[in-house]
N, C-alpha and C positions, 0 to 999 in steps of 0.2 A: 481632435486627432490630427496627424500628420497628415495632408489630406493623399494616400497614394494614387487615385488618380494622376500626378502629376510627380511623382518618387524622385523619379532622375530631375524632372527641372525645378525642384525644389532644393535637392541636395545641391545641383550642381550653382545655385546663389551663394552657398553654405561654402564651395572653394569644390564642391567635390565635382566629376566631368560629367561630360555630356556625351563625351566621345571615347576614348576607343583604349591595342593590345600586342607575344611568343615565348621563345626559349633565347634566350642570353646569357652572357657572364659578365663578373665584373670587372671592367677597364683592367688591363696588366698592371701589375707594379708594385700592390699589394699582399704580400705574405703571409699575411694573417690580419684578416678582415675582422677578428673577434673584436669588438667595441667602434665599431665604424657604423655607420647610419648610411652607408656610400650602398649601389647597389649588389646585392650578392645574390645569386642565386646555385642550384646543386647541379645543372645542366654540366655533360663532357662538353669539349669542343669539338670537332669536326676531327675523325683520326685521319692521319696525313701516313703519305707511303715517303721510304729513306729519301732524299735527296736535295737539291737545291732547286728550290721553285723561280721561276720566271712571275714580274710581278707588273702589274700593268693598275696608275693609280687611276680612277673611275671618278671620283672628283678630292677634292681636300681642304679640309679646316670652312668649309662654306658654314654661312649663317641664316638660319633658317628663321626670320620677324616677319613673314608676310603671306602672302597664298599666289605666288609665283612660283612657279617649277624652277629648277636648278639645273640646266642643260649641262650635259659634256661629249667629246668627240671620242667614242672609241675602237682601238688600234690595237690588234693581237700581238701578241710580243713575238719580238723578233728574234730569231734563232734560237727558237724553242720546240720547234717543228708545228705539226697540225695535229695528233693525238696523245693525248697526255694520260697518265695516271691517275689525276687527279685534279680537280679546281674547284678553289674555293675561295667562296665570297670572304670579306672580311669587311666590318662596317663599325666604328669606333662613333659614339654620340655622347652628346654631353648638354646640361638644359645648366643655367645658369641658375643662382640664387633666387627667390625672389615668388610671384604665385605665376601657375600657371594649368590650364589644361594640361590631360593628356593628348596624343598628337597622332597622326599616322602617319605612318612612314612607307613610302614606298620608292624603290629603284627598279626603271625602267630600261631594256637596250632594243631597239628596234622594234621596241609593239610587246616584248617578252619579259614576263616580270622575273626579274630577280630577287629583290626583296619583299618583303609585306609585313610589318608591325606597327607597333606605337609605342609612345615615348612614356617614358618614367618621367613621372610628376618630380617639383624640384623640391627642395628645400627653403626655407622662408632668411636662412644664413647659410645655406653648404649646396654647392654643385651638385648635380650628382652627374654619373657619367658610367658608360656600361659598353659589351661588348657582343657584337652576333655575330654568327658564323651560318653557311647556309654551305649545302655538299651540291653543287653547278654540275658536277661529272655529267652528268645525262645530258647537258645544254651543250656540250661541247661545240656542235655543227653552228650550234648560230657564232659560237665563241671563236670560231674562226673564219669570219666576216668582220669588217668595219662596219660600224653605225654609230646612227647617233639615239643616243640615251639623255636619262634626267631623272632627277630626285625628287620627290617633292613631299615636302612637309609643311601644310599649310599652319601658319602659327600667326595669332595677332599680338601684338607688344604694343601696347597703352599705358596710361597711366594705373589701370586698376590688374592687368593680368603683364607681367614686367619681364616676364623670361622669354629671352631668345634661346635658340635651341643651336648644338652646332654639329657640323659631323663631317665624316671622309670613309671613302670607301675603295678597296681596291681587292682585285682577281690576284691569284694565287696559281699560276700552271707548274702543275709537280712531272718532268719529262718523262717520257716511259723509258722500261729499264728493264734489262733481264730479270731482275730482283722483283722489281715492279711494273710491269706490264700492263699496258691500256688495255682495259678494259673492252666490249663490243657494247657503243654507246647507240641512242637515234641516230638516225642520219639524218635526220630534219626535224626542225620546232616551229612552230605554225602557233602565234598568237590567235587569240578569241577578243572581237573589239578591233574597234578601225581606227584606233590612234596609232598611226603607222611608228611617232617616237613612241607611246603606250602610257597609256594611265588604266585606270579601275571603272568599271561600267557600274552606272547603281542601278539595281532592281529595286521599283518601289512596292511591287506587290506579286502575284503567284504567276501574274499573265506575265509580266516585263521579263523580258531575254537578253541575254549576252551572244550573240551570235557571229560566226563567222561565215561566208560563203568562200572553200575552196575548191579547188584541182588540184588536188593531190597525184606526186606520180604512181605511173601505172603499173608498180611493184611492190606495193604499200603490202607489209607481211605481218604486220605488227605495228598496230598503234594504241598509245595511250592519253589520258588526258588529265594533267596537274591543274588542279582545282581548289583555290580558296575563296571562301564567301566569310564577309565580315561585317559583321551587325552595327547600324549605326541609327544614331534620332531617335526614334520612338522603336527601335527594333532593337534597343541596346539592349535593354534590359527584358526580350523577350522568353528568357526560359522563367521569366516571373507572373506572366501573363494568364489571361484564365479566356474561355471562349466568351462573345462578347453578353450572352445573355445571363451570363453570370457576375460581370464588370462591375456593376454596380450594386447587388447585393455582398462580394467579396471586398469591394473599394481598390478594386486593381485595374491595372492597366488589359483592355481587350485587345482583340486580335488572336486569341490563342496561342500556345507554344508549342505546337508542333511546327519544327523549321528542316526539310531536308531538301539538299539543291538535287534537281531532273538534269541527269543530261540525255541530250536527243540527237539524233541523227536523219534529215529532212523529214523531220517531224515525228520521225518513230522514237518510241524511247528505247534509250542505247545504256543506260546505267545508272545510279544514285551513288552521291558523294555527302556523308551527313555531317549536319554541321556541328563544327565545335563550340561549346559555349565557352568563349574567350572572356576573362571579365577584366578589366583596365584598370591601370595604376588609378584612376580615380573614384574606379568602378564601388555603389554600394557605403562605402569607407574606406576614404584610401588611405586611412593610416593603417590594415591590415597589408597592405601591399607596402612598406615602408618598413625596409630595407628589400623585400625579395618580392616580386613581383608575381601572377599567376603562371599558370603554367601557360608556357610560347605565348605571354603578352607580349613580349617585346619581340618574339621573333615569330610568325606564325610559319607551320608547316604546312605543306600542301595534301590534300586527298586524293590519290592517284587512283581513277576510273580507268581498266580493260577493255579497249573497247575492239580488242585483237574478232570479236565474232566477224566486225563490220568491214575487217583490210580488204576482202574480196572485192565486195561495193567499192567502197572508196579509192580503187584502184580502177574504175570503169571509163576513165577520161572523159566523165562530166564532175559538173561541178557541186560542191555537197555541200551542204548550210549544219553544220556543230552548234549546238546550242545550249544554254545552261539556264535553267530560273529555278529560283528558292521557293520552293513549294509555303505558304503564309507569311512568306514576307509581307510587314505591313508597316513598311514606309521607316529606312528601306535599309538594304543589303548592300555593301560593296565589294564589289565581285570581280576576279579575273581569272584564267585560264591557260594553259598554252599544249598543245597538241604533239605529242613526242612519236614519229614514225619511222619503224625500220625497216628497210629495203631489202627487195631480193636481189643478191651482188651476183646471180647466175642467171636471172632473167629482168629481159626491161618488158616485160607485159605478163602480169599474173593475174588469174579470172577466181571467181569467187560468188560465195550467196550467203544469205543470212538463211539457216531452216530450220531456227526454232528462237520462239522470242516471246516468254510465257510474263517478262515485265511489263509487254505491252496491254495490258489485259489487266494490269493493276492498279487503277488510280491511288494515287497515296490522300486515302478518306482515312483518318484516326476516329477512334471509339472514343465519344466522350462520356465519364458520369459522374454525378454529384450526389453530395448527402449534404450538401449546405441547407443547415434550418438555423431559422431567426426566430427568437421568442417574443413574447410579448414586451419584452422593454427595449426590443431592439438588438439585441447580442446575438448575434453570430455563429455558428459553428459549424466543422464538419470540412468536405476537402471535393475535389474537383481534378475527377482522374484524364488525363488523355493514352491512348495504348493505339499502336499500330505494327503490325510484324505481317514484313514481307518475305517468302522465298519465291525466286526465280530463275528461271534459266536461261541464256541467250546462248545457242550454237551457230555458230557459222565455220566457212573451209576456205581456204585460198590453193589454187593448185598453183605450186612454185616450182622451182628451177630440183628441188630436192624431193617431191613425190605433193602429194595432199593432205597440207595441213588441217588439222581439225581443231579448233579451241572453244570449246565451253565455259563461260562465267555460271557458276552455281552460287548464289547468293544467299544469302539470310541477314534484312533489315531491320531489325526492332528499334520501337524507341518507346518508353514508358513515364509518364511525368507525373504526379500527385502534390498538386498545394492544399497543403492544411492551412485553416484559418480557425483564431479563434479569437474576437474579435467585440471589444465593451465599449464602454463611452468612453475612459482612460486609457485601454491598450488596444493595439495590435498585435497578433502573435500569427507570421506566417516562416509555414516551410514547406521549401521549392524539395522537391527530390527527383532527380531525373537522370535516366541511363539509356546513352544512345549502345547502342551495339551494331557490328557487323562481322558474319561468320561466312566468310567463303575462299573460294578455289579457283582459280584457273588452271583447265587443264589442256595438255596441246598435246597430237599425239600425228604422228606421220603414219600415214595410212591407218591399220589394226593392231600398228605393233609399239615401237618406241615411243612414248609419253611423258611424259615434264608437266610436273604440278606445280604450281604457287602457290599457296596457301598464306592468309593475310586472318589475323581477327583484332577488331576493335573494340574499347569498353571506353566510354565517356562517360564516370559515373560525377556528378555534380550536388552536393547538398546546401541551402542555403537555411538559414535561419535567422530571424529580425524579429525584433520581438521591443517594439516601440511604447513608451508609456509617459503620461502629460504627469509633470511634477506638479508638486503645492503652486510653487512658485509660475507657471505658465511653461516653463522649457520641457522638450522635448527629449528623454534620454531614449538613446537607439543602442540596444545591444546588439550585435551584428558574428555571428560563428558562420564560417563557409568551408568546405571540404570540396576540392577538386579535384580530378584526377585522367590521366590519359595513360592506357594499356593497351599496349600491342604483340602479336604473337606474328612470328611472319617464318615459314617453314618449306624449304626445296626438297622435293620428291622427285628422281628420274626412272621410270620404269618399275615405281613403287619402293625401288631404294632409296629413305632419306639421305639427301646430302648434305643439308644445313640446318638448323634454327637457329631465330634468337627471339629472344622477351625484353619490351623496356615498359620499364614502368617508372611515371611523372607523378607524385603524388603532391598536394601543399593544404595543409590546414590551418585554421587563422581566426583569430576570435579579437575583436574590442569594441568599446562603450562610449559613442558619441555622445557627447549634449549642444544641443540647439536651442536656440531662444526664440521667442515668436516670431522671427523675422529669417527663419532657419538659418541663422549665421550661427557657426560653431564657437561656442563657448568653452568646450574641454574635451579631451578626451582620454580616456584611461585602461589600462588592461592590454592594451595593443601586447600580442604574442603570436607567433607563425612558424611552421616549422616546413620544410618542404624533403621530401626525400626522393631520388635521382636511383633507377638499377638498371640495370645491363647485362645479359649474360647471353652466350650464343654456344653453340655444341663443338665449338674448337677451340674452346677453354679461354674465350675473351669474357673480359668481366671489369663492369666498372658498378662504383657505388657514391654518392654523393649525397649533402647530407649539411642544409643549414635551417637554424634554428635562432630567433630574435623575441627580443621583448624589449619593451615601449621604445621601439622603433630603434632599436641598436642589435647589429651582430653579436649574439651570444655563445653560439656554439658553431666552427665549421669542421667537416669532412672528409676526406674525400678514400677511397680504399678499403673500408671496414668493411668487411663480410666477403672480400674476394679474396682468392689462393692466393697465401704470402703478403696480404693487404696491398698488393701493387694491381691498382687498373693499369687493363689491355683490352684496346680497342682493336680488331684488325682493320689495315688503311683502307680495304677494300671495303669496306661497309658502309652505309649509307648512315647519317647521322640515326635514323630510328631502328637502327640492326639488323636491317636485311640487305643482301648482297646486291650487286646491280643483277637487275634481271636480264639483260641482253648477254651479258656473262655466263649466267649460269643456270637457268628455267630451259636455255633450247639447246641440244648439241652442234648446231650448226653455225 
């Protein structure tokens, strides 16, 4: 058998990666990608409000052959004022002919991450080349500072792995306008991590933290914290994993797969952000990602933590240590952070308490259980569940310039995992099933009376199935089907009156048949098929729908308008790429 103790670094000899993953489109220019191999995916881009944007380039055409950061100087554009409508990243990459890992990619501006993905694997004769978009509105405050920034996409170019990888990136300012009006953004972003230009901290296991110590000002009324954690080495493949006293009766990799990142606040715990299982253009088999990639491998999105209970405290003129670690990480996670606070603009000293904090009281311990039996000749069978489901509730008050605020996070964490194994001397037959979720609310209410809900729900549901068997001949054929999927519900209440919803939902499913020969170098592969489906819809009649579909590795079928009023998508410009409004806009009346 294949031996899986060792799955990724055995494939990854085979050409497939070792490393790494978002939401993208494909390079402009193209009309109809039907029989193209180039990449596509069903992703909108980033909806923009009417006008002529102010553009400021952040680096360009740089070439990415080594594990050197890519520095640049940046400078807010001039005579565009200091609050905008809108900004947006824009970031164009392109990997040359030839073999190559997938890559990560990330852009940094003073310690503050702007981007976070990885790179589409290349073609062995054809470029490929692709497109991301990221919605910066909320970063505005740092966006109107100079600093200095950098890219870095570490990539080696040898004789055996031959593609450079190339890229350019630049900010987008859309002016405000009676028409389109700035929005009430942070007033401050405060990175996690002490690399003042900024890179990614790696957690190697549940103890190791990303932490910041600040003093935050003394009117802090509202803070949040943007949060991505990215699985890499022996943690890539961790929603495949089994706990370790099962590792080697299943022939899987240990450590377990329950993965959810703590965030904490001098040491008390202040929230959880779960992780996504990102899987990478090389990830598993990467000719199912060939043309369309998983869902935000090439662009990850962030998980934004409330951590609105704690403004009081952290408005007390000491200094306060934010911290984040991946609950099983096991070597390891790559991680970063940045801290979004809003200010009271009627008082410069607002007092505050945390008085109720019923997360602290929950260590995240998951139930695990097994029905694995082994018979007498050795085979296998049966499955290896893990199950963990939190509610909680953190209250805390800030008294402000506008009476005492109250805000409450009411939470519900689950995450559910079951690998089935069923396992002879010529096959392996395993399948991962696993569904992260999150159901909660924040609610903020001045004094007894006026109220402002948020409401946010999550569904990560992930299925994998591989299902390996030794031929006559010695080679290995890998039948490999995967389903992925991210759903989000995100819903404004003010005083129990809805004001908003919207739903999106990321789906991509994907099936083909590697063979390997005893030395796991890829001999063929066959069946390659993928279909990914993109939806949108929000309670003020926005609606987008997209919709690509491939076989053996060429664009077959694209998209985009089917199933919305009049088949035309509408985004409104106000919305945040995954359909919810800025919240400093519209969650508080003030």
């Amino acid at each position: 058998m294949l031996p899986k103790g060792c799955f990724s670094r055995c494939l990854a000899v085979a050409g497939l990666s070792l490393v790494l993953g978002g939401v993208a489109q494909a390079a402009p220019g193209n009309s109809s990608p039907v029989g193209s191999g180039n990449v596509m995916v069903a992703d909108p881009t980033v909806p923009r409000p009417p006008g002529q944007p102010c553009v400021v380039q952040l680096f360009s055409n740089d070439t990415f052959n080594d594990y050197s950061p890519r520095p640049f100087s940046y400078t807010p554009p001039a005579g565009c004022g200091t609050r905008w409508s809108k900004v947006v990243l824009e970031g164009d990459f392109s990997i040359d002919p030839g073999v190559q890992f997938d890559r990560t990619a990330t852009i940094f501006l003073s310690g503050v991450n702007l981007y976070f993905g990885t790179t589409q694997e290349p073609g062995s004769t054809q470029e490929r080349s692709w497109h991301v978009e990221r919605d910066l509105t909320d970063y505005s405050a740092l966006l109107r500072t100079a600093g200095n920034g950098q890219v870095f996409i570490g990539n080696i170019v040898n004789s055996q792995y031959t593609s450079s990888l190339h890229g350019s990136a630049r900010l987008l300012f859309y002016p405000a306008s009676v028409v389109a009006p700035a929005p009430r953004v942070p007033d401050a972003v405060y990175p996690l991590g002490s690399d003042p230009v900024g890179s990614t901290v790696t957690l190697n296991n549940s103890s190791s933290q990303m932490a910041a110590t600040l003093t935050l000002p003394s009117n802090v009324e509202r803070a949040y914290l943007d949060v991505f954690t990215q699985s890499q080495s022996n943690d890539e493949f961790w929603y495949t994993c089994v706990p370790d006293q099962y590792a080697a009766e299943a022939e899987e990799c240990g450590g377990g797969n329950f993965r959810e990142a703590e965030v904490s606040i001098d040491g008390q715990a202040a929230g959880v952000a779960p992780v996504y299982p990102w899987i990478y253009t090389g990830g598993i088999d990467l000719y199912i990602w060939k043309p369309t990639p998983g869902v935000q491998t090439l662009n990850f999105m962030p998980y934004r933590v409330d951590l609105t209970p704690f403004a009081g405290v952290l408005s007390n003129g000491s200094p306060h240590t934010v911290a984040v670690n991946v609950q099983g990480a096991n070597s390891y996670f790559s991680t970063t952070a940045s801290l979004l606070v809003y200010q009271d603009e009627g008082a410069k000293q607002v007092s505050g308490a945390v008085v109720r904090n019923t997360l602290a009281n929950q260590p995240p311990t998951p139930t695990i259980g097994s029905t694995l039996q082994q018979d007498s000749s050795g085979n296998v069978t049966g499955a290896v569940t893990t199950d963990l489901s939190r509610h909680f509730v953190i209250e805390g008050y800030v008294n402000t310039s506008h009476g005492r605020v109250t805000t409450t996070v009411d939470q519900t964490v689950s995450f559910a995992d079951t690998q089935t194994f069923d396992i002879t001397a010529n096959d392996f037959h395993q399948i991962s099933d696993q569904l992260t979720k999150v159901e909660g609310v924040s609610r903020s209410r001045i004094g007894n009376f006026l109220s402002g809900e948020y409401e946010a729900r999550f569904r990560y549901p992930l299925h994998v199935d591989t299902n390996e068997t030794i031929e006559s001949n010695g080679d290995y054929s890998i039948l490999t089907s995967i389903k992925q999927g991210y759903d989000q519900h995100a819903g404004l209440r003010l005083g129990g009156f809805p004001l908003y919803s919207s739903d999106v939902h990321n789906h991509i499913a994907g099936s083909d048949t590697l063979v390997l020969n005893s030395n796991f170098q890829i001999v063929s592969h066959s069946g390659q098929q993928a279909t990914q489906d993109f939806a949108f819809n929000d309670s003020l009649g926005g609606c987008y729908r997209g919709s690509v579909s491939s076989a053996n590795n060429l664009v077959t079928a694209y998209s985009t308008g089917k199933g919305c009023p009049g088949g035309q998508n509408r985004v409104l410009w106000f919305a945040h790429p995954d359909g919810s409004p800025y919240l400093g806009d519209s969650l508080l009346p003030w």
